[in-house]
N, C-alpha and C positions, 0 to 999 in steps of 0.2 A: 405534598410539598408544593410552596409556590415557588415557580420559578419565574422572573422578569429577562425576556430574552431581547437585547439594545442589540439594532440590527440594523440594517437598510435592511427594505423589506418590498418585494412586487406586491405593487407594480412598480417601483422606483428601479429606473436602470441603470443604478449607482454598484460599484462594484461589492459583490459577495453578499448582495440582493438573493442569488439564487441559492449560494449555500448555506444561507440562513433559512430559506424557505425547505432547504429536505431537511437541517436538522428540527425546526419546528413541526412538521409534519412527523417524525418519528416523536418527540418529545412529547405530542399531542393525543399518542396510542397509547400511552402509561396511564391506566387510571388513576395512581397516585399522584398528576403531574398535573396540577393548577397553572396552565401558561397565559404568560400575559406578552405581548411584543409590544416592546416600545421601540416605535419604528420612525424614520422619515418622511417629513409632508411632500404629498404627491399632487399631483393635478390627474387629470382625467385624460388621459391621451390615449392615440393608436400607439400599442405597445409590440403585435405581431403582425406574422402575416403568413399564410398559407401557404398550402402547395402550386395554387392556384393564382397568386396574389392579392390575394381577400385579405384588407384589415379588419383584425378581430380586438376591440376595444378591452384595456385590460382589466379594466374592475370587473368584465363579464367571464373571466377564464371560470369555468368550475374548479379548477383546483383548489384558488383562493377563495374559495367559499368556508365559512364554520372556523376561522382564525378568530381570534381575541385581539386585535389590533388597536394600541396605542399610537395614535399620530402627535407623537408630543416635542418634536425636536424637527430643526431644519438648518440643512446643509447651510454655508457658511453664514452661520448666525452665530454672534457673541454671545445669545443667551440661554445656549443649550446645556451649560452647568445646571444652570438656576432651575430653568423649567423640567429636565430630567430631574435632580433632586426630587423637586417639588413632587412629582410622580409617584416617585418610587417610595417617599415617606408616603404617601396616601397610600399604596398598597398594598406596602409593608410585605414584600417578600422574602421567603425565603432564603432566597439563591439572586445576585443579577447576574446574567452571564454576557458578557460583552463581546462582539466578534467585530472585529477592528483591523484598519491599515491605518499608515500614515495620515494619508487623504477624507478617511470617513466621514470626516466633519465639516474640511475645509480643504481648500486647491491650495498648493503650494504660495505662492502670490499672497497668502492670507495668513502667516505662521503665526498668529498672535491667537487669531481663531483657531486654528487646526492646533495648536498646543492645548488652548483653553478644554477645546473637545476632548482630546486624548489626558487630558489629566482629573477627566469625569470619574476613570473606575478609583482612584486614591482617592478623591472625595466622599465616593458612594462607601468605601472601607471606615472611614474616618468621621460616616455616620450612621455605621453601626450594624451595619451588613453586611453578610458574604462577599464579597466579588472575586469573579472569577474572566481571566481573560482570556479568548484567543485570539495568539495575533498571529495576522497572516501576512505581516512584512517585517524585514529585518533592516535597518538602512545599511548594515553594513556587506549584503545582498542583492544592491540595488544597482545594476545598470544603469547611471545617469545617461547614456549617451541617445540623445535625440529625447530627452526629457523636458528640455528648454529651462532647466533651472541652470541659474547664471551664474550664482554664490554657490559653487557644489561646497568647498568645505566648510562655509557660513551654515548651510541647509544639512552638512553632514553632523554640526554639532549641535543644531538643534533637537535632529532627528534623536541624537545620542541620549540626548535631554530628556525628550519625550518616552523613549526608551525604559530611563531610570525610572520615572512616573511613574507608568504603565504596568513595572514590576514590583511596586507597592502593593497589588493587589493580593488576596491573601492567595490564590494559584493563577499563575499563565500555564496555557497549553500552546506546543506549536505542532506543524503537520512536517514538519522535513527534519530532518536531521541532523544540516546546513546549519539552520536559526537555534537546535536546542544547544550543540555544542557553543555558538558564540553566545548567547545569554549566559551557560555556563561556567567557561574560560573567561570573556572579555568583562562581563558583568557580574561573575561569581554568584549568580545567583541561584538560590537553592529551592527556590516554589516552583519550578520549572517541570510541565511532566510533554512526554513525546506523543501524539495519536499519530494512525498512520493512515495510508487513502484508503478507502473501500468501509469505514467506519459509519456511515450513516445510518444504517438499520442494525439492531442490537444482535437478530440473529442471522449469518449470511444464507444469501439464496445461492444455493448449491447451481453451479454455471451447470446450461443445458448444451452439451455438445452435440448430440444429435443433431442441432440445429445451424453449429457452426458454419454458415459460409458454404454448405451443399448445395449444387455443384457449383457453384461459383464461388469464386474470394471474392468477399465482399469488404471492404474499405470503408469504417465508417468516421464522420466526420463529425462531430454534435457542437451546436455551444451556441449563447447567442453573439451572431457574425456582428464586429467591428474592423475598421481595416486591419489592426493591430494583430490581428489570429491570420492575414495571410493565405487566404483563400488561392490568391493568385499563384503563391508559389505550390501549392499543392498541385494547382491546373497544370503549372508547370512540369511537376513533376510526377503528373498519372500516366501522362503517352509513355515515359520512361517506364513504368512500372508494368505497362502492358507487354510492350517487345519481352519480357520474361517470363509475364503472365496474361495471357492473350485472355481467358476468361474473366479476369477480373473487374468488379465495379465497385464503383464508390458514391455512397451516401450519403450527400450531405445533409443535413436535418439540421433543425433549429431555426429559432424566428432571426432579425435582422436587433441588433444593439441599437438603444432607443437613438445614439448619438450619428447613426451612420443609415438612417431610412436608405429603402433599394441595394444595400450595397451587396446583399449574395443575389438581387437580381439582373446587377448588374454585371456579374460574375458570368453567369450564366447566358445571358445574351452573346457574350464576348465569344463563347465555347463551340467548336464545328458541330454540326449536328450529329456524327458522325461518334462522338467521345460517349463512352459509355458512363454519362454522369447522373444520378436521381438525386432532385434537388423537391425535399419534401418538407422545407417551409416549418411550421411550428407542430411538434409534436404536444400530446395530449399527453397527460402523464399517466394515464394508465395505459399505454402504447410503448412507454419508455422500456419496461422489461423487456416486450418483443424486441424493439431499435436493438437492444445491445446483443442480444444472446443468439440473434441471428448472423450476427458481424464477425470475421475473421481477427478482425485488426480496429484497433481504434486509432486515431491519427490527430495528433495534436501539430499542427504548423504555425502556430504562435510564436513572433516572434516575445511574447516575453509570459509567464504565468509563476502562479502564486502556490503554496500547498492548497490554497482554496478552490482550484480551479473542478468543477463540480462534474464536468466529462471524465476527469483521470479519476475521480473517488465511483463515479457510477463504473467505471469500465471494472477499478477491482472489485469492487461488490460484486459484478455476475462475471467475473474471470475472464475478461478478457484482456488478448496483451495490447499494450500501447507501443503507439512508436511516435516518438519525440528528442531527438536528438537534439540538443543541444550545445554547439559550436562556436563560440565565438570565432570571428575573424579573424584567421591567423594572419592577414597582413597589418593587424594595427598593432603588430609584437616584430614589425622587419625593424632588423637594423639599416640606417643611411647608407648607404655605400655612393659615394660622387665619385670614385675612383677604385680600379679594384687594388686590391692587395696593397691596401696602405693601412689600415686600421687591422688592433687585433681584437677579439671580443670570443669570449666563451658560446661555444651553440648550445649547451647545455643549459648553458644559468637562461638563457635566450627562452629556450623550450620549456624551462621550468618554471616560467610567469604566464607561458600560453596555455601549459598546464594546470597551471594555479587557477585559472577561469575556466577552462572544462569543466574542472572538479565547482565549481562555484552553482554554474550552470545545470551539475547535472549530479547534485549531493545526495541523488538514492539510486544514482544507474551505472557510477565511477567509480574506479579506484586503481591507486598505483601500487603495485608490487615491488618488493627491492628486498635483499636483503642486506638490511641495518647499514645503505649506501646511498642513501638519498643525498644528507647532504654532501658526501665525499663525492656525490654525480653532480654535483651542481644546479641540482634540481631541490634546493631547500627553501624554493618561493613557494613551493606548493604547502609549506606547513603554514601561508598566511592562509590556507583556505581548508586545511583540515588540517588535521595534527596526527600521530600514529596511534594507531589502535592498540590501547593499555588496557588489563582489564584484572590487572594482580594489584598487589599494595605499592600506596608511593608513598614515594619518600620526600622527606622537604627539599633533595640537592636534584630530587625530576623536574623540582620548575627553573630551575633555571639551565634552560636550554635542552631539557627531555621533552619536549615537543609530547608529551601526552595522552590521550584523550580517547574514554569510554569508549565514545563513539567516532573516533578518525577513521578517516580512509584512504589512510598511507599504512598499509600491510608490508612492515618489517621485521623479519628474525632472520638470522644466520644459518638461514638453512632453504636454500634452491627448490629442491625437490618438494619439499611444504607448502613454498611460494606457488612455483610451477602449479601442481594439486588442488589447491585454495583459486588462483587463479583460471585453469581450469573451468573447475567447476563455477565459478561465478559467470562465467562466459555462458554456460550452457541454462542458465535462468534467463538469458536473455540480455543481459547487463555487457559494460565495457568496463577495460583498461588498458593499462599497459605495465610492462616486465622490464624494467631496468637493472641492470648486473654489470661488472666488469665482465669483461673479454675474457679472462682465464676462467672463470668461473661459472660461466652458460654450458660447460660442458658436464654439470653436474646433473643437467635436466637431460639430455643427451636423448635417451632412451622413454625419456617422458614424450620430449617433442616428436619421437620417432612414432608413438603411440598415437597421439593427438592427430600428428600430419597424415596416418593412414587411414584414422577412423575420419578424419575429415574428407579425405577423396571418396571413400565409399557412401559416407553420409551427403556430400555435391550429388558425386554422379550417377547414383544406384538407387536411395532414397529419398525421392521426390516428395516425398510425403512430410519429410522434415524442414523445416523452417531454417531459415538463413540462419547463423550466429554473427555476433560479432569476430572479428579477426582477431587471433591471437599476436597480439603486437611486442614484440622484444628489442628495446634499446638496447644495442649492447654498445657499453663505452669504457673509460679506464682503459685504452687500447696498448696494444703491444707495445706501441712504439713511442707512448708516454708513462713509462712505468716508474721510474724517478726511482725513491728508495727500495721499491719490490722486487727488482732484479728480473734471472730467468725464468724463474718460476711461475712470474704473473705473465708470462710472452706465450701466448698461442692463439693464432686467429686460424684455427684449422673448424670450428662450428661454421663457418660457411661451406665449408666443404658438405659436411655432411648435412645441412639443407637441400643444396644441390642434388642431391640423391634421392628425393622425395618428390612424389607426384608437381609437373608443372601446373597442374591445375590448383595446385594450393598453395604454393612457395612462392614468396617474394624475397628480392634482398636489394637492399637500397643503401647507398654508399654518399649522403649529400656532402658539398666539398666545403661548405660554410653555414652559417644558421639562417640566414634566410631562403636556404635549399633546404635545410632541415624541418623547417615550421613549415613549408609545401608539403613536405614527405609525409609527417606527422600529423597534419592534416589529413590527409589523403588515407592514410591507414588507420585514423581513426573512424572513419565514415565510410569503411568497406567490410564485409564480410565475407566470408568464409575462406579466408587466407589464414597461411601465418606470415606476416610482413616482417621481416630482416631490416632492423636499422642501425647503421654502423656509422657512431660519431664522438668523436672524443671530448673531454670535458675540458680539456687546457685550450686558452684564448690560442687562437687559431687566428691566418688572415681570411679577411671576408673579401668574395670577389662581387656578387651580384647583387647589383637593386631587386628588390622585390620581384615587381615587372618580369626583370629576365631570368630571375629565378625561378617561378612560376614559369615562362617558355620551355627555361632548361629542365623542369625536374617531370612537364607535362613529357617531352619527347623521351626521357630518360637518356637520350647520349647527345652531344653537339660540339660544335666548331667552336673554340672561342675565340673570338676575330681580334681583341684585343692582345691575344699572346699568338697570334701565326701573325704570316707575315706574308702568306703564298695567297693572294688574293689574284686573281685571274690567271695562277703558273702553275705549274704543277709543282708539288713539294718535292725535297731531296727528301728529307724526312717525317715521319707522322711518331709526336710526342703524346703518347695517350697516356692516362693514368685512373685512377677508383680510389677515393678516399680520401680524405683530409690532410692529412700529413703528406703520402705520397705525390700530393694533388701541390702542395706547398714546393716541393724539391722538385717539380720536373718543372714546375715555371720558373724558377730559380737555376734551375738547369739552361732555361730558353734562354735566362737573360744573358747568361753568361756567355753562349754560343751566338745569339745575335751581337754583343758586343765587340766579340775578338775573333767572329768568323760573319761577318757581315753579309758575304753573296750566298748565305745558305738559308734556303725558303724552308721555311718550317712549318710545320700545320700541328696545332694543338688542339687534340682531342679529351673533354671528360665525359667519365661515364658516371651518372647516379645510379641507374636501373641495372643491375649488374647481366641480367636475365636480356637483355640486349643484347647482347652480343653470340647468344646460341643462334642457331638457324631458327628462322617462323614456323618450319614441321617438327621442331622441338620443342620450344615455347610459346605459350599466347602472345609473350611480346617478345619474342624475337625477332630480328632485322632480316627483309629480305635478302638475298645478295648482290643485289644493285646497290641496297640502301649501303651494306655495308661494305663493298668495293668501291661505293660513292668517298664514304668517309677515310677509309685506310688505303686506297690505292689498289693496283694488284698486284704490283710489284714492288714497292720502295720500302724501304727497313720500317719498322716499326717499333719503338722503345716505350715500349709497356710498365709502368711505373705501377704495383699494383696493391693494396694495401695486405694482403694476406700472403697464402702461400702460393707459388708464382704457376705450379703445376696447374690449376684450378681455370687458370685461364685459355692453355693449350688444351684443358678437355673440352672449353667451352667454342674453341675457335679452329681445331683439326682441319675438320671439314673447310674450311674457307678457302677462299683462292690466294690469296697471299698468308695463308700461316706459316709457310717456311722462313717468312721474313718480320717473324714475329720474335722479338727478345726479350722477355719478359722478367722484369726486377720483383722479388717479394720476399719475405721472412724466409732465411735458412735457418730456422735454430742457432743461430748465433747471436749471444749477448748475456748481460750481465748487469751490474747496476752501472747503469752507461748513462750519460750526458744524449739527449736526443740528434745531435746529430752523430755521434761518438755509434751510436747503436745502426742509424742509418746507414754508416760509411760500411759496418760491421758485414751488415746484410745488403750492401751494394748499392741501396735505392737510394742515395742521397744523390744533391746536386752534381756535384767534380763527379762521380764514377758514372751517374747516366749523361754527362756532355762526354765524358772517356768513349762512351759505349754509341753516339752520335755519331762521333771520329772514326771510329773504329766501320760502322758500317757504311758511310757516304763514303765513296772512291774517291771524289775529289777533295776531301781533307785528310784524306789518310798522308799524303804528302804534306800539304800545305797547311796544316794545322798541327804536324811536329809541335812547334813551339808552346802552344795555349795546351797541347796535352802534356808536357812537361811541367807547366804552368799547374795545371789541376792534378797533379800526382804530390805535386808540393804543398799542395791547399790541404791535401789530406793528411799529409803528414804534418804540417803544421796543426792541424785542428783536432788531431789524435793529441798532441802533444800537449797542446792548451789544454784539455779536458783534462788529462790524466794529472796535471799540475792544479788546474784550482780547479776543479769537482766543477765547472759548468761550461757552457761553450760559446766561443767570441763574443765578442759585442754583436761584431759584425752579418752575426750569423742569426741571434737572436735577435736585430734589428731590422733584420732585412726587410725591404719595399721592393714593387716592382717599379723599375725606374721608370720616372712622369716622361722621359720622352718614346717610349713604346708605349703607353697608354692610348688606345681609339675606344672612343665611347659608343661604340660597336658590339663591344661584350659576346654576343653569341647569334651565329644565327642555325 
């Protein structure tokens, strides 16, 4: 068979140069396999460089020796139809197989050209040949950000364009699972087939473990180094990696990317002599087997790569694991906040577009769990970036709005413990996600998580010989206290309870009061291991208190002052208004306002807490508050009105021990309610506005007199607002309008 393989091809250090070089080396072992490479015009230049800093000229490597190399095309040239053509009818193959991105041909700046190229393999079809394409970019996968294209949706409907072209050929292959689903779905296209990484050589080399990283973890690092791969943040982040693992080193290997001469020796200069770093320059390719099978871990710090990326395919060939997270920014998903508590805005739907580019980012290592409540969570941005994993018969009424797909990785059915299980077990491959459910309904895994969270403390703290996981991470939302048509049935936030109950060493529970404390959280627990992180946030537009900025301050410390709702700045307080949770978090400010308005000489101090685990003593949990810290924040004697989102017990087991827990009064779900109006259910279970400024009055001495009137005042509010509900099924205007008044506003927010 002839095969014609269109490539960039080394020495050119044009992208997917290298992964064109192992599959022509494999292609080249077939004795049936006449290859020919029709490749890009090169010049003669220093292409590597040593362990040593020796450049080693690249048309000298032995590897590229005994290739069949066609130099019949060149980078942004209009006449690489013609003169390709012209090639391949001379040689009359076979097979052409084209390995392609966007750019192969031509830079952005040039789309007349870069089209021209990419609409080579329809030609090459249309005169009477095989072609077969792999593309190793999808545009609708494409991070423009710091790209420098100017027209992104001029350049995204090109790319679209070029797209359709490309799938002319009689088959495309892609390597991620991201790119086969949208060719799929978006482009309905049906020549489409999937490869996966570690495919290079036809039979795998069984990985040598004996070899693994004895006695040392060894950290390796491979690729040819451009700034773009990020060497610096790895530098960054090895001294961390040592205070856990004091033995470990890391290897960097691979020559310098033709575009960025000196830059891993410039790395390395920068580094104390002291860092345990081996920086071994260009490896020889029959050294490459030893390189990986020696290695604990391979390590991709890129900020951006392709299914092409020829480190992640060598690492599965000889078994080894990668680690490559891939994160977007969760501050370019905050919502504005110029002032707190004026705007409402769902944390969910928020979280569900920050989610939506995880999964984007990282479409063979993610996946979100739910059952069949994605979009009732307000998380249905994530089906722009997969769709739910179907694999029975569809029907014509799936496409509109069944979100369907083969291959999605949104894991929904009607059944917890499946989820829980499924989830699980994808964790322990080494992969992430996250568990989103209603609040009534997390209590179904109950005894799964009881399982997970013990085999997990004894897997931290016993066997050392196991590898981190990821953290089991559970949204829970659809909260108690927005249950709307589901009544009492769907009211129970007692799974925090029994979290609590399980080793401090693996439990987390996180309470953010708006969405941009949420996307901190979320963040945060998605780039930690071997937890199970607790997140409790409801899906109904909420008001938003914090800019980014102090969001990120507040969810780092997990508890703080919010300076814009106290009012005790250099005094000491009469009262300390703390609260956990969103909604309760909503009523005790609504609470303040009402007491700074019509009891004005009362100093108030406003406490919330995200990290619920704050508030145990420090010789009970990792993050627990010293007792300085936390008789700094609650006093050691002054009332305290605890606003809390669950059940209210939970807090007096968390705060007994304290020096002022006698003066602790704690609002939270009694089993009381029904299909209620949201504050109709509040009043029910006490934690609303009017009954915590009652319970204010009630415990400051000096309004127990002189605040008669305003608690008469608010006994009326509730019987008024009982009465409005039960008459038209929703609650005041006034109530569902509310702001926090612009003259208590200090742009002070927390410290």
């Amino acid at each position: 068979m002839k095969i014609c393989l269109v490539a960039t091809f080394p020495p050119s250090g044009r992208q997917l140069n290298e992964y064109a070089f192992y599959i022509a080396n494999e292609l080249r072992r077939h004795p049936n396999v006449e290859l020919t490479i029709l490749a890009d015009e090169v010049s003669n230049y220093d292409f590597v460089t040593d362990e040593n800093g020796k450049k080693i000229a690249a048309n000298d490597l032995p590897e590229l020796k005994g290739f069949n190399v066609v130099r019949c095309w060149k980078f942004d040239s209009l006449s690489n139809p013609a003169r390709l053509l012209n090639t391949i009818r001379k040689l009359k193959p076979d097979v052409v197989w084209y390995h392609l991105v966007y750019s192969t041909f031509a830079t952005a700046d040039k789309p007349v050209t870069a089209f021209a190229g990419l609409s080579i393999p329809a030609l090459t079809r249309g005169a009477g040949f095989y072609t077969h394409v792999t593309l190793h970019q999808i545009i609708e996968h494409v991070d423009f950000a710091g790209t420098g294209v100017r027209r992104e949706r001029l350049f995204r409907l090109g790319a679209e364009m070029a797209t359709r072209t490309l799938l002319r050929a009689n088959s495309v292959s892609v390597l991620l699972p991201g790119y086969y689903q949208t060719l799929s779905t978006k482009y309905r296209a049906r020549n489409v087939m999937l490869g996966t990484h570690g495919t290079f050589a036809p039979v795998m080399i069984p990985p040598d473990f004996s070899k693994r990283g004895n006695p040392d973890q060894r950290i390796l690092a491979f690729g040819h180094w451009g700034t773009y791969k990020r060497l610096e943040t790895l530098m960054q982040a090895f001294p961390l990696v040592l205070k856990k693992a004091p033995r470990a080193k890391l290897i960097v290997a691979g020559a310098n990317h033709y575009t960025t001469p000196g830059y891993w020796e410039s790395i390395r200069a920068s580094l104390p002599p002291d860092l345990p770093v081996e920086f071994r320059g260009y490896v020889a390719e029959e050294a490459v087997p030893e390189l990986f099978q020696t290695a604990s871990i391979v390590v991709l710090p890129y900020d951006s790569a392709t299914g092409a990326s020829g480190p992640a395919h060598q690492a599965c060939e000889f078994g080894v694991p990668i680690v490559s997270a891939d994160l977007p920014d969760f501050r370019a998903y905050a919502v504005k906040v110029d002032d707190p508590a004026k705007i409402q805005v769902s944390s969910t739907n928020v979280l569900g577009h920050f989610l939506a580019d995880v999964m984007r980012k990282n479409m063979t290592s993610f996946r979100v769990f739910g059952p069949d409540e994605t979009a009732s969570n307000k998380l249905d941005a994530i089906y722009e970036a997969s769709e739910k994993t179907w694999l029975e018969e569809r029907l014509p009424s799936d496409d509109d709005g069944g979100f369907l797909s083969t291959d999605g990785r949104v894991m929904e059915m009607l059944s917890e413990h499946t989820l829980e299980g499924w989830f699980e077990g994808y964790l322990l491959t080494g992969r992430h996600g996250l568990f989103a459910t209603y609040e009534s309904f997390v209590h179904v895994i109950d005894s799964m998580f009881n399982q997970h969270a013990k085999w997990l403390e004894k897997s931290k703290l016993e066997l050392r010989w196991r590898a981190p996981i990821s953290s089991l991470n559970l949204l829970i939302t659809s909260l108690v206290w927005r249950q709307d048509h589901n009544g009492f049935t769907h009211q129970d936030p007692g799974f925090l309870d029994l979290v609590t109950n399980k080793s401090p060493e693996v439990t987390r529970i996180y309470l953010p009061p708006d969405a941009n404390c949420l996307l901190s959280v979320a963040d945060h627990c998605l780039r930690s291991t071997n937890y199970v992180n607790v997140i409790v946030a409801d899906k109904a537009p909420h008001l938003q208190y914090l800019p980014m900025d102090k969001a990120v301050d507040h969810c780092t410390k997990g508890i703080g002052i919010w300076d814009f709702a106290s009012n005790d700045q250099g005094v000491e307080p009469d009262v300390v208004m703390a609260c956990a949770g969103d909604i309760p978090t909503a009523e005790a400010l609504a609470a303040v306002a009402i007491l700074r308005e019509r009891c004005p000489e009362l100093k108030v101090r406003f406490v919330n807490v995200v990290d619920l685990f704050r508030l145990m003593p420090e010789s009970e949990h990792p993050h627990g508050l010293s007792e300085r810290e936390f008789d700094s924040l609650f006093t050691i004697d002054k009332p305290v009105i605890f606003n809390f989102h669950a059940y209210a017990s939970l807090i007096h087991k968390f705060t007994y021990r304290r020096t002022n827990h006698d003066n602790f009064h704690v609002r939270g779900y009694k089993e009381k309610g029904n299909i209620n109006t949201p504050l109709e259910l509040a009043i029910l279970n006490q934690i609303d506005r009017f009954n915590l400024a009652i319970d204010v009055i009630d415990r400051v001495p000096a309004l127990q007199v002189t605040a008669a009137h305003t608690k008469e005042w608010l006994k009326d509010q509730i019987i008024d607002s009982i009465c409005y509900a039960n008459e038209n099924g929703i609650d005041r205007p006034e109530i569902n309008d509310w702001k926090w008044p612009a003259r208590r506003t200090q742009m002070t927010f927390d410290r």
